[in-house]
N, C-alpha and C positions, 0 to 999 in steps of 0.2 A: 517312440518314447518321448515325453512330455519334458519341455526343456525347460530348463531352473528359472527363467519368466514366468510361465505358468505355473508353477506351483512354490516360488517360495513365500509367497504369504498366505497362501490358503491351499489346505492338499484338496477342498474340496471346488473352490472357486477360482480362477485362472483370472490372471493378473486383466485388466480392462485395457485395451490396446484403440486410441484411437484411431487409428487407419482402419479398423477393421469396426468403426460404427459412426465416424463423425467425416458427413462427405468431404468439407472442404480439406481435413487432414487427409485422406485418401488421396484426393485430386494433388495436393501439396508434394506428398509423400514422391508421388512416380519422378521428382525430381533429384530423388538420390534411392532410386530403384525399385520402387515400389512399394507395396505395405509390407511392414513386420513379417518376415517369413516365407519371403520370396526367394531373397537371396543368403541371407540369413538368419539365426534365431538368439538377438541378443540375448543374452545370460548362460549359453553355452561356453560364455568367453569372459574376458575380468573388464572386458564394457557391459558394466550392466546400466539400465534406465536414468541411475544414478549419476554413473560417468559420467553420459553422453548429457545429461543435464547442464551438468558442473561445466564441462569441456566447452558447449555450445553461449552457453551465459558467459563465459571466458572470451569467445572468437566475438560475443555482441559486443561486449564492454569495450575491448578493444577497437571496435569498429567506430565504437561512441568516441573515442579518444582523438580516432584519426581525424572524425568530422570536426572537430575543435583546432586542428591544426591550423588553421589561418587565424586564429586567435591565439595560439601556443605560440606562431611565429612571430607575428606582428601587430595583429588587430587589439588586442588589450594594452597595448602600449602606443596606441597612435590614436589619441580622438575615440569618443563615444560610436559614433555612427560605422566601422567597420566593422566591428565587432556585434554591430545588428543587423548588418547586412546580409553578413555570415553565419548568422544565427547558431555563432559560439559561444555566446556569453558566460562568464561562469563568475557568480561571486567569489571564487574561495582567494582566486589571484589578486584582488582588487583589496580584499579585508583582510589579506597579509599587513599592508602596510597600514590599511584605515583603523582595522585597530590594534594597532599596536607589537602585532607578534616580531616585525623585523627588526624592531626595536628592541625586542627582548620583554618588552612587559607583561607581569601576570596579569593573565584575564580575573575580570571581579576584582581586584587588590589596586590594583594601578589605575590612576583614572586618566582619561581619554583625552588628546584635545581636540575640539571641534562641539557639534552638538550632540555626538552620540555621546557620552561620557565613560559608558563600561561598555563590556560587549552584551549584546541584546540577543543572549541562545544561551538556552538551560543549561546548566551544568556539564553534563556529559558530556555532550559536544563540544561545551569548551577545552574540554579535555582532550577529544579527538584532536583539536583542532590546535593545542598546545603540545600534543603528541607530535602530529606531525609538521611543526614548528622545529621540534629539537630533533627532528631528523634531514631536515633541510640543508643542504648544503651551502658552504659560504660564497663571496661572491659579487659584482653589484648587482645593486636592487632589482633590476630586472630578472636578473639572472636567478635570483632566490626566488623572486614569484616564481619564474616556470617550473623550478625545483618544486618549491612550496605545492603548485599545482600536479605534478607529476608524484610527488610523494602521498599528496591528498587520493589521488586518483587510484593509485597500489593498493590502500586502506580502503579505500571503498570498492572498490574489483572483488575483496575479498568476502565484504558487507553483500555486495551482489549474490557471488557466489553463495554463500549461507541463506539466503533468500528463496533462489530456486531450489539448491536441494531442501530445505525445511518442506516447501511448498509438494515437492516431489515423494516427501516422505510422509506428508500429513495424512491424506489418504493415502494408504497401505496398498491398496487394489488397485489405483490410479497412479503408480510414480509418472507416466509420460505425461500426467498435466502439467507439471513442472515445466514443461518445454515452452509452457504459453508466455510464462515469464521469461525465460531464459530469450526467446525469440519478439518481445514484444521492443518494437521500434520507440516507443515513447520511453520505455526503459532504457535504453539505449543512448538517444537521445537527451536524457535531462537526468542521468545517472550523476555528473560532474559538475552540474552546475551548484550546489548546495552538497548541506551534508545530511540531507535527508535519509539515506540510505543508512545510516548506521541506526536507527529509528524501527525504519524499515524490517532488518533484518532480526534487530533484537523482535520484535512481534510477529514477526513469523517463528521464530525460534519459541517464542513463549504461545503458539497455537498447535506447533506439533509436540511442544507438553502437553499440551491441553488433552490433544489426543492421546496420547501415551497415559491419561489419568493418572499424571503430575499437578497437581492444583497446588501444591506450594510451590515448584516448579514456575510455574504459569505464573505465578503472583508474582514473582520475584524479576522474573525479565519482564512483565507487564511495569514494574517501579524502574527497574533502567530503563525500558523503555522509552515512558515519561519522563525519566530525567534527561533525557536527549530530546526528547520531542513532546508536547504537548496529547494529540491525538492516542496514543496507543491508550490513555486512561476510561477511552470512550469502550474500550470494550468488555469494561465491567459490569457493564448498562446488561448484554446480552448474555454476559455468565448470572448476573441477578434473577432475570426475568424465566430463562430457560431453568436456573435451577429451583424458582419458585414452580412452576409446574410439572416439575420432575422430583419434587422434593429434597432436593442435593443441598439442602444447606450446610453440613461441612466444608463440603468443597468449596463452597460460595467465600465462609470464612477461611477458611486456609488462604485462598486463591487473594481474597482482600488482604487477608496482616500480611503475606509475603508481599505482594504490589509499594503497602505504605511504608514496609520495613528498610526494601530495599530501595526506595525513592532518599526516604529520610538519610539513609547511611551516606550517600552520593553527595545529596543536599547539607546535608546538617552543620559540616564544616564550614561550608563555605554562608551560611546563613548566618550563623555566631560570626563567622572573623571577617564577614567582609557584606554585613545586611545591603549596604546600599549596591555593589553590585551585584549580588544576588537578585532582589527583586527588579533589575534592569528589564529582564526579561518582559517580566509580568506586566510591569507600569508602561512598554513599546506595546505590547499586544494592547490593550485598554486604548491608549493615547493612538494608537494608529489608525488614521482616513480610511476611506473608503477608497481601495486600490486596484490596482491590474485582475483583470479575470471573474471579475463578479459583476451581477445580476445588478446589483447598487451602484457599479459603474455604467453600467446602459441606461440606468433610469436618470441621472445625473448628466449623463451628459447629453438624454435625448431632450429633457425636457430644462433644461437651465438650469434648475434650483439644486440650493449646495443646501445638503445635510450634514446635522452636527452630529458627530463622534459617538457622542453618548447614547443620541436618540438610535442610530445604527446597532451600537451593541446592544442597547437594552429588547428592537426587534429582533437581530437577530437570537438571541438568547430565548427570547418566547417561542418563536418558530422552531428552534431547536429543540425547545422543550416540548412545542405540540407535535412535533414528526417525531421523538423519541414515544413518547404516550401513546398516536397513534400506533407505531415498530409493537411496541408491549402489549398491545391487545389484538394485533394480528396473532402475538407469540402464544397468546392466551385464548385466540378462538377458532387460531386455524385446525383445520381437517385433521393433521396430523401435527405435532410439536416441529419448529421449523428448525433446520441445522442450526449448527451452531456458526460457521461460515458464513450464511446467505445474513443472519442476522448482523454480524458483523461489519459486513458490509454495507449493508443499509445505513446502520449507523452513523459509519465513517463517511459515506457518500451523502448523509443529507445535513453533515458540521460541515461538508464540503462545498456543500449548494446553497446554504445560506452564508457563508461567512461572506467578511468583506473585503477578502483579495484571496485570489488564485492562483498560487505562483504557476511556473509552469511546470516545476520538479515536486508538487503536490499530486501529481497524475501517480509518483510511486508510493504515496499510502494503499491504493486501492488497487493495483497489478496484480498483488498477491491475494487479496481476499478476492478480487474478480475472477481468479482465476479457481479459488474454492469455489466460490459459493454458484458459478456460473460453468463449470468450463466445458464451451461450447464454441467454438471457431469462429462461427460466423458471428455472432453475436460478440464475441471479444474482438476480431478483426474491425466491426461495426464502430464499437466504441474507439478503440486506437485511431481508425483513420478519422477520427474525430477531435483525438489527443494530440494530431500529429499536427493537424491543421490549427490545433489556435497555437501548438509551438510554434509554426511558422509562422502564424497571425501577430502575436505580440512582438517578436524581433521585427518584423516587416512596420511593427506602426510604432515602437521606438524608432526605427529608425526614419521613418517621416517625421515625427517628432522634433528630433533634433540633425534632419538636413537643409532646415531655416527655409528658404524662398524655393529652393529646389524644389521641394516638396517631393523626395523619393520615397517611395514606401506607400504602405497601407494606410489611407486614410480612415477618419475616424470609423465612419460608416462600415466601413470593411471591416475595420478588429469588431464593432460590435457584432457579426457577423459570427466572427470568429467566437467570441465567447458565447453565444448564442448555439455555435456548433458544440462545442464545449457542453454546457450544459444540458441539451438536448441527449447528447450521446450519453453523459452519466444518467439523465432520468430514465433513457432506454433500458438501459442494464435494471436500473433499478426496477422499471416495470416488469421487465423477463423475470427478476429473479422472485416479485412479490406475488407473479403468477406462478412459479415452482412453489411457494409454499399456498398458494390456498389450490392448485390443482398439482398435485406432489407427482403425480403418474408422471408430468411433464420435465419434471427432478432426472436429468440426465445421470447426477450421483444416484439415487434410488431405483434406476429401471432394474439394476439386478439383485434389488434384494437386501442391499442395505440400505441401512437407519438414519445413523448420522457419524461416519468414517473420522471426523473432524471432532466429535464430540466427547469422546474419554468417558466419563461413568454417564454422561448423557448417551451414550449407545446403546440403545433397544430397552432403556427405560421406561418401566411404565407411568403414565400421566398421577399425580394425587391430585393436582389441583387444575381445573378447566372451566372456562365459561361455556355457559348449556349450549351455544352453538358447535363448538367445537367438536361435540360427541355426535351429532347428527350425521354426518353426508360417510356412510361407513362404506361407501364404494370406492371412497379413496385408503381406505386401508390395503387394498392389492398395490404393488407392482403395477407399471405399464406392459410390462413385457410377459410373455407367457413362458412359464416355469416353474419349479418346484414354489409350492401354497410357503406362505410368509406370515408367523403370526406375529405381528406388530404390538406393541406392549406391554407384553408376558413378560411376569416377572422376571423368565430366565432368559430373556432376550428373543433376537431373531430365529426363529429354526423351520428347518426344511424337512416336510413330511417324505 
């Protein structure tokens, strides 16, 4: 008899189990007993896919925690250079006091002293980040950073957690790709250092609407989203384009006035009673050099010349704009209409390749769409140990930085190296994933049959609008895998003769 795995989201197709199709999961797996259904058959029991998700991204987060502990203890309170040594670094303890919170002061209202004058993070965040301010225990100032930090770090545990399961839940047939996140070292790793993760999480939560064909839904944590982070707005580009070729413009509109409505609600207070810091935000990202982890910092430092601010934003914004153009006419000439995942990812991975700094807690924008649009072991492993190495590159060449004569750490030459690794590994991913859409057979999510699991009323739509290439190569309308015939487009979706 067939256990509640296999069939509770499809009585007709059984849940997709990577141990039992993705070798390096296989090989992984004989370390806590072998594949799915050796020993046991989760879902027989109240651990289902879901649990063990949640559970597993719980035992990382924590692990991320411990690696911080020589900066919990001592390294952020003694000198620059141990706390890069240790490659613990974490904003959120340092911009307790910098601006302002142990003080008591409202963010955006109260102005700053020094040269940041408000706080320089959207709205939301400041909110997060004022939240758990008034949860912080009292104390001296030391003693409230590591609160301050330990309190941040519960808040975002939780942000994590909503992450992998969203991710888990998005494709229906797939809950264990969740685990990629839940298990991914770089997540782990740079989870604490910012508060990107609240960002994070709202965008995955607003992609398994998406799925669920929620499109106000979708719009609405797309606007919180963007009120905490910048990025999540990029992925209106890929609800636009897929649903001009599928013809979904309701969705399209719904999915937009919820994004604007609930950005503005967030925003709007705070824009009336306190404009100058509000636009703090905006006028750092504009006014900011050219920084840590980008392509504009190799060229800068390999050949001498300093580039101006303006001239950087204004390329990168054009390159932005030709890699999204290019993205839109793959979407509009590939073999079959591309996920809605892999496009989003592309997206987000080439605002990530041109901008002009990299943090290193920027690797969790793309964890969760990497693991949609891709999820594939070896090729996610590929990337991470790529992710992992310029986190240890940049703490390694802070701290040569500032160990004066010493000269400890990663010299220049090395981190350039390091972001070099860096960027290589995201073009990686991005070439694997721009070869799943124009040879789809290759579409690890499509070998059995479905469409686009991630897509919501973009699932087994048929095309209205395509450029004349796209209808040619009709050998990629099959499946890779041999199986029940799939008719691809039909008005009434996918079905099996």
């Amino acid at each position: 008899m067939p256990s509640r795995e296999d069939t509770s989201v499809d009585q007709t197709r059984p849940v997709v189990r990577p141990t039992h199709q993705d070798e390096i999961a296989e090989a992984g797996s004989e370390l806590i007993g072998g594949r799915s259904g050796r020993w046991t058959r989760l879902g027989t029991t109240a651990l289902t896919p879901v649990g063990v998700i949640a559970l597993v991204a719980v035992g990382m987060f924590a692990l991320g925690m411990v690696q911080k502990l020589p900066c919990y203890n001592w390294a952020w309170f003694r000198g620059a250079g141990s706390q890069y040594t240790h490659a613990c670094y974490s904003d959120i303890p340092h911009l307790y006091v910098a601006r302002g919170f142990s003080d008591g002061l409202v963010p955006y209202f109260d102005r700053l002293a020094g040269d940041m004058q408000y706080l320089e993070y959207p709205v939301l965040t400041g909110v997060f980040m004022q939240i758990a301010s008034w949860l912080t225990p009292g104390g001296d100032v030391q003693h409230r950073e590591q609160m301050y930090w330990m309190v941040n770090a519960g808040m975002l545990m939780i942000c994590a957690v909503i992450t992998a399961v969203c991710v888990a839940r998005t494709h229906r047939r797939r809950p264990w790709d969740g685990l990629l996140v839940a298990l991914a070292p770089a997540f782990a790793l740079t989870a604490t250092i910012n508060w990107d993760l609240l960002a994070v999480a709202l965008t995955a939560a607003a992609m398994l609407m998406w799925s669920r064909k929620r499109a106000l839904a979708f719009g609405v944590l797309i606007g919180l989203a963007t009120a905490a982070k910048l990025y999540p707005l990029l992925l209106l580009g890929p609800v636009l384009v897929l649903c001009w070729r599928a013809g979904k413009w309701r969705e399209f509109g719904l999915a937009t006035l919820g994004a604007a409505g609930s950005w503005l609600v967030v925003n709007l207070p705070v824009m009336i009673f306190a404009p100058e810091g509000w636009s703090k935000f905006y006028s750092f990202s504009e006014e900011r050099g050219i920084d840590f982890g980008s392509f504009w910092l190799i060229i800068t430092q390999r050949t001498g010349m300093s580039i101006e601010t303006p001239t950087v934003n204004h390329v990168s914004e054009l390159l932005m704009v030709l890699l999204c153009a290019g993205i839109a006419a793959l979407t509009l000439t590939a073999p079959r209409r591309p996920r809605f995942a892999q496009l989003v990812f592309l997206v987000v991975a080439a605002f990530i390749l041109v901008n002009k700094v990299y943090s290193p807690q920027y690797v969790l924008w793309l964890i969760p769409l990497a693991v949609l649009a891709r999820p594939r072991w070896r090729d996610f492993l590929i990337w991470q140990a790529c992710e992992v190495m310029y986190f240890l590159g940049i703490w390694m060449y802070l701290a040569y930085t500032t160990s004066g004569d010493k000269h400890q750490g990663l010299p220049t030459e090395g981190y350039q190296l390091a972001i070099a690794l860096h960027l290589l590994g995201t073009l990686y991913l991005c070439a694997v994933v721009v070869r799943d859409i124009l040879v789809p057979e290759r579409d690890v999510v499509r070998r059995d049959g479905s469409d686009d699991p991630s897509g919501g009323v973009l699932d087994g739509s048929p095309d209205v609008f395509v450029l004349r290439r796209a209808a040619r190569p009709s050998r990629y309308a099959q499946p890779a895998v041999e199986g029940p015939r799939v008719d691809w487009g039909a008005a009434h979706g996918p079905t099996a003769d």
